[in-house]
C-alpha positions, 0 to 999 in steps of 0.5 A, a space after each residue: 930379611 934383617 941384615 945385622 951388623 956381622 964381622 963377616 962383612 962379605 954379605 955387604 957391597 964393599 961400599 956397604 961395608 965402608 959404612 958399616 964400619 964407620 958409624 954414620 952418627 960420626 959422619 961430619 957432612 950433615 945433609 938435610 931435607 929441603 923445607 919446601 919438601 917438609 913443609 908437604 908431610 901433614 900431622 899423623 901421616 905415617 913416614 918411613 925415613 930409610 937409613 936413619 943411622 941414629 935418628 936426627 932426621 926421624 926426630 926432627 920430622 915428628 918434632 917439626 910435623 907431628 908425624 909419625 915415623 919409622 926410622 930404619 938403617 942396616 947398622 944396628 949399631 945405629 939403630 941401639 944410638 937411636 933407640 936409647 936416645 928415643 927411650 931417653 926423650 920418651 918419644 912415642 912418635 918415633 921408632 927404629 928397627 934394623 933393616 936392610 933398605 933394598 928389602 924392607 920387611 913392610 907390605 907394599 902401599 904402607 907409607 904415606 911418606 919415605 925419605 932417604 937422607 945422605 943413602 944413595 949417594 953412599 952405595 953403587 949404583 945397583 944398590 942406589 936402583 933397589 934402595 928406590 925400588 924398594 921406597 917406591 913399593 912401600 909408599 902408598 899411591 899417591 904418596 911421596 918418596 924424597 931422596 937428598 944428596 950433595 950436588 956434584 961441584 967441577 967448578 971446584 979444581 980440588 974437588 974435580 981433581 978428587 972425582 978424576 983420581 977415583 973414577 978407575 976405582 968406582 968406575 963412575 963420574 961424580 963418586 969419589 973415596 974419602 980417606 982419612 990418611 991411607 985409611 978408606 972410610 967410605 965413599 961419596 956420590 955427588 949428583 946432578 940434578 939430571 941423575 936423580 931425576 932420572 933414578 926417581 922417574 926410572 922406578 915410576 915417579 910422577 911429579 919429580 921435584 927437585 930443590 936446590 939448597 945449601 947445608 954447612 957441614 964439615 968435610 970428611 976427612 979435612 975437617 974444613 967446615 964449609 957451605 956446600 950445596 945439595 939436592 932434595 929430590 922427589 916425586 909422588 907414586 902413581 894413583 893407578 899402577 
């Protein structure tokens, strides 16, 4: 069921392939899970956060809340980063496996907690749709499943323009491709907070939550450095089916 990081990128989405071949630990824009959100995860529950790429939210989830977390991602390369780091720190709260999100190889209700941070907004959308099918399965009743994102901006003329020039390509308002010159590197999703409000009640959420903060990072492809806003969304999985 484990997908592993092959030349023969035709088992992937071709978006899927863009972020195999370019290693998400290099990924400039740093996307963060809001604090209203981490502060709800309580000391030794068990958290999944799938695609950790190398596993600065995973650490920083046991560090912050003394939970214990697994992190997941397709790219093994990734996950050999995340686990030399982890044999490094001899951190016993964390660990990583290579593993494909829309079929994770876990019993269903084994989570109290899954997060997916910068994931959906960096495949189409059927894959967006499995990736959240899948959390949902894994999370225990009653537990939570939270998603974070960058907020799509039109006020920004640039950025808009950027939206405009891909939307033949992707086929969808809101995604845009980044290049570095001629080169495609991968894409990205912006959303609004409808969307993912929508994705989360669609696959059986109650209680959706959705905050607004904002993340300094350095664009991909720019290199400008620049205060950009996003979304930290999620919902609690039903206590009856």
């Amino acid at each position: 069921m484990n997908k592993e990081k092959s030349p023969n990128l035709q088992l992937y989405t071709p978006w899927e392939s863009f972020w195999l071949k370019f290693g998400a630990h290099k990924t400039p824009a740093t996307l963060k899970l809001a604090d209203e959100f981490v502060e709800l995860l309580l000391p030794n529950e068990i958290e999944l956060e799938v695609g950790s790429a190398s596993g600065r939210v995973s650490n920083y989830l046991a560090e912050k809340r003394n939970v214990n977390v697994v992190g997941v991602d397709i790219n093994s390369v990734e996950i050999k980063y995340a686990m030399e780091a982890r044999r490094k720190s001899g951190s016993s709260k964390v660990e990583f496996a290579v593993m494909d999100g829309t079929q994770l190889d876990f019993f269903d209700n084994s989570f109290d907690t899954v997060v997916m941070v910068g994931v959906i907004g960096g495949v189409e959308l059927e894959v967006r749709r499995k990736l959240i099918a899948e959390a949902f399965r894994v999370a225990k009743p009653g537990g939570k499943v939270a998603v974070s994102e960058f907020k799509i901006n039109l006020k920004d003329p640039e950025r808009r323009k950027k939206y405009e020039r891909d939307v033949d390509i992707t086929r969808e308002w809101g995604t845009r491709i980044i290049r570095k010159g001629n080169e495609i590197l991968f894409i990205g999703k912006h959303f609004n907070k409808y969307e993912l409000r929508g994705m989360l009640k669609e696959a059986g959420f109650e209680s959706i939550q959705i905050v607004e903060h904002a993340v300094e990072s350095v664009g991909p492809g720019d290199g400008k450095r620049e205060v950009r806003q996003q979304y930290t969304a999620w919902g609690i999985k039903p206590l009856e089916p």
